[in-house]
C-alpha positions in Angstrom: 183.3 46.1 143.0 185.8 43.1 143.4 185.1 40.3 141.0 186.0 36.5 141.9 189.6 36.0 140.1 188.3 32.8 137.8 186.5 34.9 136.1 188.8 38.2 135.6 190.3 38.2 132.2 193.1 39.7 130.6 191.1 42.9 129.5 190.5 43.4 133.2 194.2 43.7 134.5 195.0 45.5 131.6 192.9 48.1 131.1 190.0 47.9 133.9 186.4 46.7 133.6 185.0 46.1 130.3 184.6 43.6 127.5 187.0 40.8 127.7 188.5 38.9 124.6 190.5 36.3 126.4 190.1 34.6 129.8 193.2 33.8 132.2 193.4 30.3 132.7 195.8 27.8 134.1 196.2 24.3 132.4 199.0 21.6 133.1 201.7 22.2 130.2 200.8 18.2 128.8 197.3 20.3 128.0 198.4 23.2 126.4 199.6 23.6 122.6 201.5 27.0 121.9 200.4 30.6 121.1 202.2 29.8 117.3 205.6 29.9 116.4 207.4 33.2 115.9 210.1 33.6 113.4 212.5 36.8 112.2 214.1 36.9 109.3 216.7 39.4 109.0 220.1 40.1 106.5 221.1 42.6 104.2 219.4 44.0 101.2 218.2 42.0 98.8 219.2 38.5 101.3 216.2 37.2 100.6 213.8 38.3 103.6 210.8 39.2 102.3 210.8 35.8 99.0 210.5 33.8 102.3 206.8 35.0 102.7 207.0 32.9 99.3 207.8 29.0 101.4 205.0 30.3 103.8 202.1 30.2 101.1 203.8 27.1 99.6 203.2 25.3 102.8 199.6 26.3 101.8 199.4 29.0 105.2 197.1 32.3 104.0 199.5 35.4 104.9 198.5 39.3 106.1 201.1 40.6 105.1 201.5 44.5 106.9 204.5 45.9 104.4 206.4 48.9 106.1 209.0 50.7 103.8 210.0 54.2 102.9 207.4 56.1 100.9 204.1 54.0 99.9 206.4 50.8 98.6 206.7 46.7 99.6 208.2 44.1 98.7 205.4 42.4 96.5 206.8 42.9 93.3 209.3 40.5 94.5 206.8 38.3 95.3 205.0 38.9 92.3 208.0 37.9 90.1 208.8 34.6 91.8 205.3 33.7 91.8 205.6 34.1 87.9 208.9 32.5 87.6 207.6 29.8 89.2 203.7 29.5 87.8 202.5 29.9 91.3 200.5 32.9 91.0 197.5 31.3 92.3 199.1 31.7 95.9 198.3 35.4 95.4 194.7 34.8 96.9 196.1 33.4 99.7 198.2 37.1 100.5 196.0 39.8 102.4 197.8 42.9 102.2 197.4 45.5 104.4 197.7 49.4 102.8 198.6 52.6 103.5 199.5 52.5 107.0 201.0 55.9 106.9 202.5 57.2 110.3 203.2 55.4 114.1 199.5 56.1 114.9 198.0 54.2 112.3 200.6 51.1 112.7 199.6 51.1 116.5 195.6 51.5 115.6 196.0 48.6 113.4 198.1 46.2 115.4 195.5 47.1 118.3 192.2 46.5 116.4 193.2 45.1 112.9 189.2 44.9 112.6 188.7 48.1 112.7 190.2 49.0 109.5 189.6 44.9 107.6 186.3 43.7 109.3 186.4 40.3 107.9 189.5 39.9 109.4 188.6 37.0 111.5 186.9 34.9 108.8 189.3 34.9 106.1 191.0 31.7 107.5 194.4 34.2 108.5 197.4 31.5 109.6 200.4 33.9 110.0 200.9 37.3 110.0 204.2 38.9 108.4 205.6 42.5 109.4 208.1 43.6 106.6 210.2 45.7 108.0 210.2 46.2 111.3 213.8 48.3 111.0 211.9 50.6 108.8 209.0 51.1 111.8 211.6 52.3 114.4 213.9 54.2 112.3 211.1 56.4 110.9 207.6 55.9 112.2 208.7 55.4 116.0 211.4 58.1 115.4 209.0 60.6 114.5 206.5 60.0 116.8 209.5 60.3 119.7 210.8 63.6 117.9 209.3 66.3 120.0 211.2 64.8 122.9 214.4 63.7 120.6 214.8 67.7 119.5 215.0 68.7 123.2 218.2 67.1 122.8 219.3 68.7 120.1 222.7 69.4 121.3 223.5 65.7 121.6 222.7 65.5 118.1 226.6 67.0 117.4 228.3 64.1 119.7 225.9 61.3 118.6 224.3 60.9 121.6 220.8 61.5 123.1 219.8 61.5 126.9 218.3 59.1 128.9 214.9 60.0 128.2 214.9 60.1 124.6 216.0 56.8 124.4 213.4 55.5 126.9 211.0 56.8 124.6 212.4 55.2 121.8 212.6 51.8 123.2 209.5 52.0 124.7 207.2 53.2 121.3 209.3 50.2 119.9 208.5 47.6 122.3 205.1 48.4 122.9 204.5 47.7 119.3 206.2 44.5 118.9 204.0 43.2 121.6 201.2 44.4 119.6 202.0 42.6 117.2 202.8 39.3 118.7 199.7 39.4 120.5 197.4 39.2 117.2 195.2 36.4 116.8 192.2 35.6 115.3 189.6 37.1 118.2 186.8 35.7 117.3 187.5 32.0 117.1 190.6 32.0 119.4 192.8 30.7 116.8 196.7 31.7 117.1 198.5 33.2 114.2 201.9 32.6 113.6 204.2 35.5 112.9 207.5 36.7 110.7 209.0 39.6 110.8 211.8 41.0 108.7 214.6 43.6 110.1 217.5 44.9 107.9 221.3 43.6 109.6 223.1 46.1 111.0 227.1 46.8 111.6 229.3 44.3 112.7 228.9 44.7 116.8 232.2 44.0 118.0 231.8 41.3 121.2 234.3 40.0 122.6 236.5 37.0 121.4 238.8 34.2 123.4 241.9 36.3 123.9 243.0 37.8 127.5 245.5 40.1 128.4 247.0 39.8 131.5 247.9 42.8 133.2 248.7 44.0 136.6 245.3 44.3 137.9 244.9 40.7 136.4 243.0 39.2 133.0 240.7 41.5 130.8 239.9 41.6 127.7 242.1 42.3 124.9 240.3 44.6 122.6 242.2 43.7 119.4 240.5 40.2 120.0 237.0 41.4 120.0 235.4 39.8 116.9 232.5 41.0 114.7 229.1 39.5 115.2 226.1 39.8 112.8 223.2 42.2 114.7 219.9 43.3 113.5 219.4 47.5 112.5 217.6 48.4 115.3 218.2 51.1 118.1 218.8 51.1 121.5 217.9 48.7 124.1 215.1 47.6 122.0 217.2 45.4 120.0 218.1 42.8 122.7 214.3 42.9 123.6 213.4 42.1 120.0 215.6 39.1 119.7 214.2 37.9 123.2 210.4 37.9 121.9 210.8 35.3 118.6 211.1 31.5 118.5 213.5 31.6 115.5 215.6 33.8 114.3 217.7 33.3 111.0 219.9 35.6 109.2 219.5 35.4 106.0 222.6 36.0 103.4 222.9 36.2 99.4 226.4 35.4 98.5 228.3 34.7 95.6 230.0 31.6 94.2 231.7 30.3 91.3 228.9 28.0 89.1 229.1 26.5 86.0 231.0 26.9 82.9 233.5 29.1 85.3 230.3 31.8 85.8 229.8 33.6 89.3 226.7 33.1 90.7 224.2 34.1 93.7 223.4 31.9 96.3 221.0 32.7 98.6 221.4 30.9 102.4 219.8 30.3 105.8 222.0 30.7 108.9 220.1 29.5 111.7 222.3 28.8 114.9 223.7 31.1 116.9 227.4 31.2 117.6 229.5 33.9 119.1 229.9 35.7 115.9 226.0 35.0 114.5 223.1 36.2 116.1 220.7 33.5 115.5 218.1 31.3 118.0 216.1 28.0 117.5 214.6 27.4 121.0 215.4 23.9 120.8 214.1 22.9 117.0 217.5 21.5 115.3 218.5 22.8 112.0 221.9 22.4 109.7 224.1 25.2 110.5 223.2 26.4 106.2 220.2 25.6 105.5 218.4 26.2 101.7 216.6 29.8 101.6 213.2 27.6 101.0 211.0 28.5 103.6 208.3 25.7 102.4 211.1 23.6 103.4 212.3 25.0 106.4 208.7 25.4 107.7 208.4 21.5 107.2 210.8 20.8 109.4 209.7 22.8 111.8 206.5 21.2 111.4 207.9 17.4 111.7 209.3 18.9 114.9 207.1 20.6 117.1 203.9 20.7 114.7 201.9 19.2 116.9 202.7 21.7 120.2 202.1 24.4 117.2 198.8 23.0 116.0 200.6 23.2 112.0 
């Protein structure tokens, strides 16, 4: 039977008749305040990504925190250390941590129903919600799950290449899950959740630079001009789609420098704004080209900005 279109929800397009969580509406933009801010974080080993989790509960936010790396492991000895270092260990009650997701289907469950496997999920007083590492998810969950299809391809394996349909699959597992994920809030009160998610960088992609070559059939590029850009690890068309879902995206680098008394030393840094050899984003919010690797500060300016279209 055909219902009036006020009151079909979301539930209804989607997936037919049934319970709804959410209605459709449509409200003038001066009445709306955002869905929550969504930041990635994303650099090399050891750059930092997962200590910014760290600024988050600073800012006095309470963190799920879904950890996703090879074999049963996370980051939160890292956290546990700079918590110590700097008597902060109190913030631990403010970190829900989410254990033993073991394979794609159990991700996917629990980005679907969180409630299912935490029931109190939606009276804990959850602000933001942190995915740590989303490279890991597609390079082994989402790989096995697409590897029935991937080894009909085996012979592609040789030239490093798959067919079309492989990497459909792939893109699509991926996606799917990342708008699981950025859909999460708190479904009982309505309350958005802000997110972070962490990717490892990847090689240099080589894009091209300012230099021409003109030719015969007129200008094109000059290859030995293309210049290296920083990219996140992911596979596929999936990685432009990633970078197209986030607010903010920093990459995050731990570099060294000489300090005092002549001694080298590690600095860890923000790189916020995109240029054409950085992939970064800001959607507007203005940060120093460096900033600190504080996210309590960072997440205070971002806060004086827009904090009240964020409802931080």
């Amino acid at each position: 039977m055909l219902q009036p279109l006020a009151t079909i929800s979301k539930q209804t397009f989607v997936h037919g008749p049934g319970n709804s969580k959410a209605t459709v509406t449509v409200q003038s933009f001066d009445e709306l305040t955002s869905e929550g801010i969504r930041i990635l974080g994303y650099g090399d080993v050891g750059s930092g990504k997962t200590l910014a989790i760290l600024g988050f509960l600073q800012a006095g936010l309470k963190v799920l925190y879904i950890p996703c790396e090879i074999g049963a492991g996370n980051g939160l000895l890292t956290l546990h250390c700079a918590m110590r270092d700097r008597a902060l260990l109190d913030l631990k009650k403010s970190l829900f941590v989410v254990r033993r997701l073991r394979d794609y289907q159990e991700y996917a469950a629990f980005l679907d129903e969180p409630e299912k496997f935490y029931p109190e999920i939606y009276d804990v007083g959850i602000d933001l919600v942190c995915f740590d590492s989303f490279t890991v998810f597609q390079l082994l969950h989402v790989a096995e799950e697409v590897e029935p299809e991937l080894r009909k391809g085996e012979e592609y394996f040789e030239q490093l290449k798959l067919d079309s349909q492989a990497w459909g699959r792939l893109k699509n597992a991926t996606v799917k899950n990342l708008n699981r994920f950025n859909r999460l809030y708190n479904c009982k009160t309505g309350k958005a959740w802000h997110k972070y998610m962490t990717c490892l960088e990847g090689d240099k992609e080589k894009v091209p630079g300012t230099g021409l070559n003109q030719t015969a059939e007129g200008a094109k590029i000059d290859p030995a001009k293309y210049a290296p850009k920083t990219t996140l690890l992911l596979q596929g068309a999936a990685k432009k789609l990633t970078e197209s879902a986030f607010d903010v995206i920093i990459e995050m680098r731990a570099r060294e420098k000489l300090g005092g008394q002549g001694k080298m030393e590690c600095v860890f840094e923000y790189h916020p704004q995109a240029s054409d050899k950085l992939t970064a984003k800001t959607r507007g919010l203005v940060f120093n080209p460096i900033e600190d690797a504080d996210m309590f500060k960072l997440w205070a300016k971002i806060k004086a900005q827009a904090g009240d279209f964020l409802g931080v």
